[in-house]
C-alpha positions in Angstrom: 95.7 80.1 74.9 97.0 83.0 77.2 98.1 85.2 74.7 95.5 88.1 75.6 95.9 87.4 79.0 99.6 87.8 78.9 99.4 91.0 76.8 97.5 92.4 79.6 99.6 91.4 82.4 102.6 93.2 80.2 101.2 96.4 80.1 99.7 96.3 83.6 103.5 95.7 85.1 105.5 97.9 82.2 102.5 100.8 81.7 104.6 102.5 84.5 107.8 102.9 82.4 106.4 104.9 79.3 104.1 104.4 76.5 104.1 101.1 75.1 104.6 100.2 71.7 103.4 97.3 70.2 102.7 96.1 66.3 101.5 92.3 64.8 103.2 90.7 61.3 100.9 90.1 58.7 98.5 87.2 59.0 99.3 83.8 56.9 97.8 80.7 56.7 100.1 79.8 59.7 99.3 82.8 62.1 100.9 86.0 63.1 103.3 86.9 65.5 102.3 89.8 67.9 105.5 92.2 69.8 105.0 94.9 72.7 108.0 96.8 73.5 108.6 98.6 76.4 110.5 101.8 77.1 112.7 99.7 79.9 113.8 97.7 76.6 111.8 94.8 77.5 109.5 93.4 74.7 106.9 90.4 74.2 106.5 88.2 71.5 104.0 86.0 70.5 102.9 83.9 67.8 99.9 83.5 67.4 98.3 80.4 65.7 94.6 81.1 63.5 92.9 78.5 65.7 94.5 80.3 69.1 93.3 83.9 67.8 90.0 82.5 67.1 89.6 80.9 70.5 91.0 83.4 72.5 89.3 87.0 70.7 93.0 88.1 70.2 91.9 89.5 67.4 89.0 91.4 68.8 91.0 92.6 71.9 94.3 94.1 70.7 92.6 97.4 69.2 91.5 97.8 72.6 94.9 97.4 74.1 96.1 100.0 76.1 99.5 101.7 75.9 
């Protein structure tokens, strides 16, 4: 599961352009889907899977993701 590590590759290349935005749906039995948009009109989107947020701390990280 990269999803934390491509969060943080994200910001490191678009931190640059602006102050990024990013927000997460609502969690369901099936996961959540994560979005950081960027100034430059660039965004990423992930879903995330329960299991995948577990294993990978998503969950733990993204309050501490900068913008």
């Amino acid at each position: 599961m990269r999803t934390y590590c491509d969060l943080e590759e994200f910001a490191q290349t678009h931190r640059p352009h602006g102050h990024l935005a990013w927000w997460t749906t609502p969690p369901t039995p099936k996961g959540y889907q994560v979005r950081v948009a960027c100034p430059c009109e660039v965004v990423l989107e992930r879903w995330v899977l329960p299991q995948d947020a577990k294993d990978d701390l998503l969950g733990s990280q993204l309050p501490a993701f900068p913008s």
